[in-house]
C-alpha positions as a printed NumPy array, in Angstrom:
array([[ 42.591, 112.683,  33.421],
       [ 42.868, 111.437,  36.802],
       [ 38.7  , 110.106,  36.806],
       [ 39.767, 108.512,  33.859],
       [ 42.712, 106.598,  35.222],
       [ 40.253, 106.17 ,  38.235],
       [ 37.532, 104.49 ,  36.434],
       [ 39.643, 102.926,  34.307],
       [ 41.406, 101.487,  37.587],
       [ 37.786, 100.457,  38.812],
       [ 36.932,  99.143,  35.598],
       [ 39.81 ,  96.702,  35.382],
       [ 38.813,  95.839,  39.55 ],
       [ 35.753,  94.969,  38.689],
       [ 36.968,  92.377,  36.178],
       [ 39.545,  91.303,  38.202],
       [ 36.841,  90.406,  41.126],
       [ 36.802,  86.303,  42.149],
       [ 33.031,  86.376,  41.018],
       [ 34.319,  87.61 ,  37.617],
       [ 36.793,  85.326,  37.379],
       [ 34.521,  82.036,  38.207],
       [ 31.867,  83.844,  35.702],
       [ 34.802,  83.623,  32.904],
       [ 35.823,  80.215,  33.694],
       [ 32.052,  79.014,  33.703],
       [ 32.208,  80.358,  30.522],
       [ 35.063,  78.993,  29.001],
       [ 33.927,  75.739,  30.499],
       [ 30.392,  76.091,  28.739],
       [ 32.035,  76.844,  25.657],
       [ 34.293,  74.078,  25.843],
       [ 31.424,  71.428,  26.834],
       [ 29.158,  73.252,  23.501],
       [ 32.541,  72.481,  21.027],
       [ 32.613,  68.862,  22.581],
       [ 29.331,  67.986,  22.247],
       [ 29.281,  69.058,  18.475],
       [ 32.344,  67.052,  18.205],
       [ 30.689,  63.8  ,  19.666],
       [ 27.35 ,  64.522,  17.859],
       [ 29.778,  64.263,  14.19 ],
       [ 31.297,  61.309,  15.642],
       [ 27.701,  59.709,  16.748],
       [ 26.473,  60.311,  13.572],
       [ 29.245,  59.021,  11.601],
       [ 29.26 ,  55.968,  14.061],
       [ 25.497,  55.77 ,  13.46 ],
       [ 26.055,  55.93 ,   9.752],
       [ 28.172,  52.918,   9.358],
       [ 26.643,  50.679,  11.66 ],
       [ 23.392,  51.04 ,   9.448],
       [ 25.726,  50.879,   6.364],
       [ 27.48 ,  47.539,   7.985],
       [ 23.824,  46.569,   8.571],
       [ 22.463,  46.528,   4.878],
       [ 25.618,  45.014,   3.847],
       [ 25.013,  42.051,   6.585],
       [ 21.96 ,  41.738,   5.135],
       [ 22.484,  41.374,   2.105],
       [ 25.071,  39.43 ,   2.46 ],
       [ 22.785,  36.66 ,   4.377],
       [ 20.387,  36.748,   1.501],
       [ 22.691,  35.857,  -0.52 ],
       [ 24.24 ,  32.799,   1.261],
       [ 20.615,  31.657,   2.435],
       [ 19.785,  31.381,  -1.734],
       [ 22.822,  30.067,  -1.818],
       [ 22.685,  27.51 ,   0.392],
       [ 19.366,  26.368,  -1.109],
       [ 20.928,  26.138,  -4.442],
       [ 24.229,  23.567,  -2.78 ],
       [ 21.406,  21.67 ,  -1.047],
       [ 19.631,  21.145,  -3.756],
       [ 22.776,  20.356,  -5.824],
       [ 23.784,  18.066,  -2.712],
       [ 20.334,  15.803,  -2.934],
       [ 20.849,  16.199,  -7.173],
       [ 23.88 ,  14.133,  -6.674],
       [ 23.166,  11.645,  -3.539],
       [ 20.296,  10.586,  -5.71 ],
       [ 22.784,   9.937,  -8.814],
       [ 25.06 ,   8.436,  -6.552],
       [ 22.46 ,   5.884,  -5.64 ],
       [ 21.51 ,   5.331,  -8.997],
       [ 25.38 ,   4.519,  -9.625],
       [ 25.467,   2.439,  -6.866],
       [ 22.375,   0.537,  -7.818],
       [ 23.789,   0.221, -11.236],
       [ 27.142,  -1.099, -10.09 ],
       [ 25.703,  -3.62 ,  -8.217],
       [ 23.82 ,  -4.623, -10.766],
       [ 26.912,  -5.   , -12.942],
       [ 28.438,  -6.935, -10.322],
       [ 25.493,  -9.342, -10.429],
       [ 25.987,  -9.364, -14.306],
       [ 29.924, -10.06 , -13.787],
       [ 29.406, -12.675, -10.898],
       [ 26.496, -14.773, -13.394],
       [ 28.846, -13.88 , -16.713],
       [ 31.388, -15.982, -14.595],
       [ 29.605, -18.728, -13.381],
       [ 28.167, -18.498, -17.322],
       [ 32.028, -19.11 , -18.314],
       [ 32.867, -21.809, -15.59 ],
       [ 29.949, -23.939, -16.437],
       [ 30.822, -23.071, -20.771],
       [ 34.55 , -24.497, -19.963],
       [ 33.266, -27.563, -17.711],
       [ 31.198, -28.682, -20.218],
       [ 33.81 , -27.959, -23.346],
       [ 36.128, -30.249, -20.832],
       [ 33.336, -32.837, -20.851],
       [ 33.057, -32.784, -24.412],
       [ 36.678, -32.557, -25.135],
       [ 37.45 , -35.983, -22.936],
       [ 33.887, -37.495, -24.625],
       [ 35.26 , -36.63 , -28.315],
       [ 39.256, -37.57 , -27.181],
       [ 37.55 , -41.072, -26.059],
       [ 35.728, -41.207, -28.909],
       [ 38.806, -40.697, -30.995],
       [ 41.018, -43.092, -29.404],
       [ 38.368, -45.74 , -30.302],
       [ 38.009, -44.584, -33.668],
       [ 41.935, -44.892, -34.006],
       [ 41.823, -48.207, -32.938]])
């Protein structure tokens, strides 16, 4: 029993040595450094993942407003060119209204002519 109890004794010297000791910790320590490298490897792909999911969606996204945008320019120039066609057409009203006027002046000058012609022409008839 006693070489036993001796080699046990050596056995648990031998682990106790500071060699043994720095060997465990380097171990531990690779461990450690193997676990947090699979852990950042899940998180760099996940990161990965969504930034060419974010990507895809960017670009889709700026397809869609460029089409977009083609369709509200081409609605813009759709309704500057009916606005100038309004505009043309309003100031060709206005022309109408301003010569409708002058139309209506010169009509009630000339009534007011003929009115003091024929109220002459009556008072010498009454006479």
């Amino acid at each position: 029993m006693k070489v036993v109890v001796v080699l046990g004794g050596l056995a648990a010297a031998e682990r106790a040595t500071p060699i043994s000791k720095v060997v465990d910790l380097l171990s531990g320590m690779l461990q450690k450094s193997k676990e947090e490298k699979h852990a950042e490897q899940v998180m760099f792909g996940k990161y990965t993942q969504w930034c060419e999911d974010t990507a895809v969606e960017k670009k889709r996204s700026i397809e869609v407003a460029v089409r977009e945008i083609g369709g509200l320019e081409a609605e813009i120039d759709k309704q500057e060119s009916i606005s100038r066609q309004m505009t043309d057409a309003v100031k060709e009203l206005d022309e109408s209204i301003g010569m409708a006027e002058a139309d209506i002046r010169e009509a009630t000058e000339v009534r007011a002519k003929e009115k003091a012609d024929f109220e002459d022409t009556d008072k010498e008839y009454a006479e």
